[in-house]
N, C-alpha and C positions, 0 to 999 in steps of 0.2 A: 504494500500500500504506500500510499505516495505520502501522507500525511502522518506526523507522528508529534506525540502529549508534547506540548512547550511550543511546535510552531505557531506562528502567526498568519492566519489566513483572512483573505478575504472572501467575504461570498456574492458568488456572479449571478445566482438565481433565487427566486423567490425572493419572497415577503419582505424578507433584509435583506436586499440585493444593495450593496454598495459599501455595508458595513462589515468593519474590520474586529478580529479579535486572538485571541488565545485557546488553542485546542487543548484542554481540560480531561479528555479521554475520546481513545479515539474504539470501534469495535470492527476490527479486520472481515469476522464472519460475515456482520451484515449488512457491509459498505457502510456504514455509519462514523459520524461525528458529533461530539459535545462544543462545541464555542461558547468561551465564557462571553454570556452579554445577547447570545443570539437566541433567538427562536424559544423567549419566554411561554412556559406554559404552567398554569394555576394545575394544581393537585390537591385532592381535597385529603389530609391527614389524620389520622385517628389520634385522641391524646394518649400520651405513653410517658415515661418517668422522668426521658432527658425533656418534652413537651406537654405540660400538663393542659394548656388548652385544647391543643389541637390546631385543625381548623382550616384554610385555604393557605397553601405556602405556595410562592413563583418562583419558577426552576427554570435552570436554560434543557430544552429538548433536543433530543437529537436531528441531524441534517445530514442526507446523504454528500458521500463524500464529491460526488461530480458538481457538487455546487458549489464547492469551495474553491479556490487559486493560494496555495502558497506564496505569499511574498519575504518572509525572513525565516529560514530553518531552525531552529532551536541548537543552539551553542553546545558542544560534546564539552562536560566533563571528564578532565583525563583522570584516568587511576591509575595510584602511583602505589 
């Protein structure tokens, strides 16, 4: 896959077309991507112990990967 966690892409299709961001995870299996910032979707949450209310939380969804364009690769950490 052409896209990988830490690059910066921008997206050429759909909804947010022209907007740039950070790939947050990416899923090889099913051509999928996370961009932080893109493609908000409401989720309705059950309360739980780390969320005692609960309630409607906004998440970025996923976007298949052909609607992205890589413009800056993510920088390799050397190990030493």
């Amino acid at each position: 896959m052409f896209v990988k966690t830490g690059d910066k892409v921008k997206v050429i299709a759909g909804n947010d077309k022209g907007k740039e961001g950070i790939v947050l995870s990416v899923n090889a299996k099913t051509n999928r991507v996370v961009v932080k910032g893109i493609h908000k979707v409401k989720k309705h949450e059950k309360p739980s112990q780390t969320d005692a209310n609960g309630g409607v939380v906004e998440k970025e969804g996923s976007i298949h990967a052909s609607n992205v364009k890589v413009i800056e690769k993510a920088k390799k950490e050397d190990k030493k």
